[in-house]
N, C-alpha and C positions, 0 to 999 in steps of 0.2 A: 369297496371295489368299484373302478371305471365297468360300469353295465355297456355303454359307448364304445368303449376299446374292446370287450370282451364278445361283442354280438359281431361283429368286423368278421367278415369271412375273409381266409385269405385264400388266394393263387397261389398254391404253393409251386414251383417251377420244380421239373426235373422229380416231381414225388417216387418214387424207385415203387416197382412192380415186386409183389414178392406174394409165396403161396401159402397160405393159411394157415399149413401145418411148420411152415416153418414158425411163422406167429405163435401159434401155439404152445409149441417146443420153447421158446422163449416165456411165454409167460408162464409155463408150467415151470422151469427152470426158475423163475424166480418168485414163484410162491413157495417151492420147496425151501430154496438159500435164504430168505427170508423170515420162514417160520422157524426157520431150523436155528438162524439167527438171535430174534429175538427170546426163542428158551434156553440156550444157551447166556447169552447176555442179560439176560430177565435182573439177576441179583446186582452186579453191573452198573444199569440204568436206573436200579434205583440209589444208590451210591451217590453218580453221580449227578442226581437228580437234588439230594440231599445235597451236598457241597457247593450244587449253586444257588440252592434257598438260603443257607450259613453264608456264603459271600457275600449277597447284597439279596435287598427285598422284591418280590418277586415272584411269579409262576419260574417253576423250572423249564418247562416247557414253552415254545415260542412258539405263537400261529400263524400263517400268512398265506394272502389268498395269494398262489399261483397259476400258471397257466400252462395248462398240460399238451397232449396231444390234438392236432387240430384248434388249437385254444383253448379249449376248455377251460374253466376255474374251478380249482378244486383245492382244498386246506393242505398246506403244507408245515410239518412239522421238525422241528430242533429244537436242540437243547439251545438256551437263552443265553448268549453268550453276553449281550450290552444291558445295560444299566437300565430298568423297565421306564425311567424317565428320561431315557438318550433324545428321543424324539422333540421333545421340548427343551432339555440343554442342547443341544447341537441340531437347532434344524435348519441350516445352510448344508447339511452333510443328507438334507433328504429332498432336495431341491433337483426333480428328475425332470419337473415339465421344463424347464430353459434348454434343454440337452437336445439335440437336434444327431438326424445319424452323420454329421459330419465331425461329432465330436469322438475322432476316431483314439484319442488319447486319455479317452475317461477311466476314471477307475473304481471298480466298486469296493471294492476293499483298501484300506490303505495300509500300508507297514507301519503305523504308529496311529492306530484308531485311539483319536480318546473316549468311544462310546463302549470301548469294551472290557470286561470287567477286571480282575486277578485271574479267575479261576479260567473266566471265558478267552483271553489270554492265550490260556494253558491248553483248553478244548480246542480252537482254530488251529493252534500248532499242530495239534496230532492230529486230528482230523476227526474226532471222539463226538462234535458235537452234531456230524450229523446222524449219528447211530437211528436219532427217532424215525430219520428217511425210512427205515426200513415198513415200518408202519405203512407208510404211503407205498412202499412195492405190495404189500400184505395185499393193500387194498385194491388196486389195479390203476394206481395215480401214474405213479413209476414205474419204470425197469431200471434190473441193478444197473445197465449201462447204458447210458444215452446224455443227452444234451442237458445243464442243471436246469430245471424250472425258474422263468423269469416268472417278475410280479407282471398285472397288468397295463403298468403304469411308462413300465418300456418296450410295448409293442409297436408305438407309431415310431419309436427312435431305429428299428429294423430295416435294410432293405428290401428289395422285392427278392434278392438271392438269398440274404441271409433268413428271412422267414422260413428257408426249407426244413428249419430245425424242428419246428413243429409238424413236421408231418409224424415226426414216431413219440412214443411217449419219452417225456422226460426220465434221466436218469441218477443215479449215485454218483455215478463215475461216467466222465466223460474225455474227450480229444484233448479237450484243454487243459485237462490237468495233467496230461503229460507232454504236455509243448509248453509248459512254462506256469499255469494254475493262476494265483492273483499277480502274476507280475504283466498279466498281459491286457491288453487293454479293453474296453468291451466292444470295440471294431474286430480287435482278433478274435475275442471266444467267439464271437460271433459267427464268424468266417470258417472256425475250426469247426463248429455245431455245424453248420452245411455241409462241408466235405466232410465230416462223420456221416450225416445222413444220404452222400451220394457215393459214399464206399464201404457203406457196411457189410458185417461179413462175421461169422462165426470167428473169425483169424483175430480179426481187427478189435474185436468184442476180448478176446483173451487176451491179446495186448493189453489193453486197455485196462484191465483188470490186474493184472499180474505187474504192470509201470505204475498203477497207483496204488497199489499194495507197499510196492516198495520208496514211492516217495513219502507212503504214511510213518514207515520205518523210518525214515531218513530227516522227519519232523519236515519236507519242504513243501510241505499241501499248502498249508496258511500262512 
C-alpha cells in the first residue's frame, strides 16, 4: 500500500450535510441485509469457493487494500476471479502510475481480459464474485450502496470534483452500474461517484438497488 497517497487529506467540495440518524438508519440497514446475507448464502460461498480452487491454483478468496470513506485503507475482499500469477503474466495490464486524470478513456476492466480465469469468466458475468463485499458491509468498510472502493494507487489520477466520492463510505452497488457498469470509462465512473454523492437520497439508493438487481439478471454487470 502507497502510505504517501493514503495519509493525503482531501478537500472534499460540496461534502452534503446530513443527520446522524439518518446515518444511522443506513448502517443499521446494512448490517441487518448483510448478515442476513451471508447466512443465507453461507453454503453458497463455499461452493463457489471450491470451484475456483478446482479451476486453477490458488486462495479462493482475493485481498486488496482499498480505500474507504474519507480515504481510509481498509482490506477489501472477493472471490478470485484472475489467474493468482496474472500479475507477473500481464503486467503492462497493472501499469496505473503512467495514467494521469486526463486519461478520460481508461478502462479498468476489459471485454476480453486474458487475466481472467474459466470459472472467473463466469463469476464477472453474473456478478457472484463480489458476494465476499458483503463481509466488508458486515464490517463497517461498506455500504450496500455507494461508490466501488478504489485501490490507493488511483487516488492522485482523481479530480478535485471527482474526489467528492470519498466523502461516504464505499459501496456494492453504485451510479455507474446502472449508467453503463465496465463499459464506461474511469473519467465517467468517476464523475457518476460524485453526482451519487451530491444527490443522494433514500429514492436514489432504491433505484440503485432495484437497476442492479436487474442488470445482475440480465448477466450485464461484467
Amino acid at each position: 500500500m502507497n502510505e504517501v497517497v493514503c495519509d493525503q487529506r482531501l478537500e472534499v467540495e460540496a461534502r452534503p450535510k446530513r443527520f446522524e440518524w439518518q446515518e444511522a438508519i443506513r448502517r443499521s440497514l446494512d448490517l441487518v441485509v448483510s448478515a442476513a446475507a451471508l447466512a443465507i448464502l453461507a453454503v453458497p460461498l463455499l461452493i463457489l469457493a471450491a470451484l475456483i480452487r478446482i479451476d486453477s491454483p490458488g486462495r479462493a478468496i482475493f485481498r486488496q487494500k482499498r480505500l474507504g470513506r474519507n480515504c481510509e485503507p481498509f482490506v477489501f475482499y472477493k472471490f478470485r476471479t484472475m489467474y493468482s500469477d496474472a500479475a507477473t503474466r500481464f503486467p503492462d495490464l497493472y501499469d496505473y502510475a503512467g495514467l494521469t486524470a486526463a486519461d478520460s478513456d481508461f478502462l479498468f476492466k476489459r471485454p476480453e481480459d486474458p487475466r481472467l480465469t474459466k470459472v472467473g469468466r463466469w463469476l464477472r458475468r453474473t456478478g457472484m464474485d463480489e458476494l465476499p463485499n458483503l463481509f466488508n458491509v458486515l464490517k463497517g468498510d461498506c455500504a450496500l450502496i455507494g461508490p466501488r472502493p478504489d485501490i490507493p494507487e488511483m487516488l492522485p489520477k482523481y479530480t478535485t470534483s471527482q474526489r467528492a466520492r470519498f466523502a461516504v463510505r464505499p459501496g456494492l452497488a453504485c451510479l455507474a452500474h446502472i449508467k453503463g457498469a465496465n463499459r464506461l470509462t474511469f473519467a465517467q465512473t468517476a464523475d457518476l461517484d460524485a453526482e451519487y454523492v451530491a444527490k443522494r437520497s433514500w429514492s436514489l439508493d432504491a433505484k440503485i438497488l432495484v437497476l442492479t438487481a436487474r442488470t445482475i439478471v440480465r448477466g450485464d454487470l461484467h
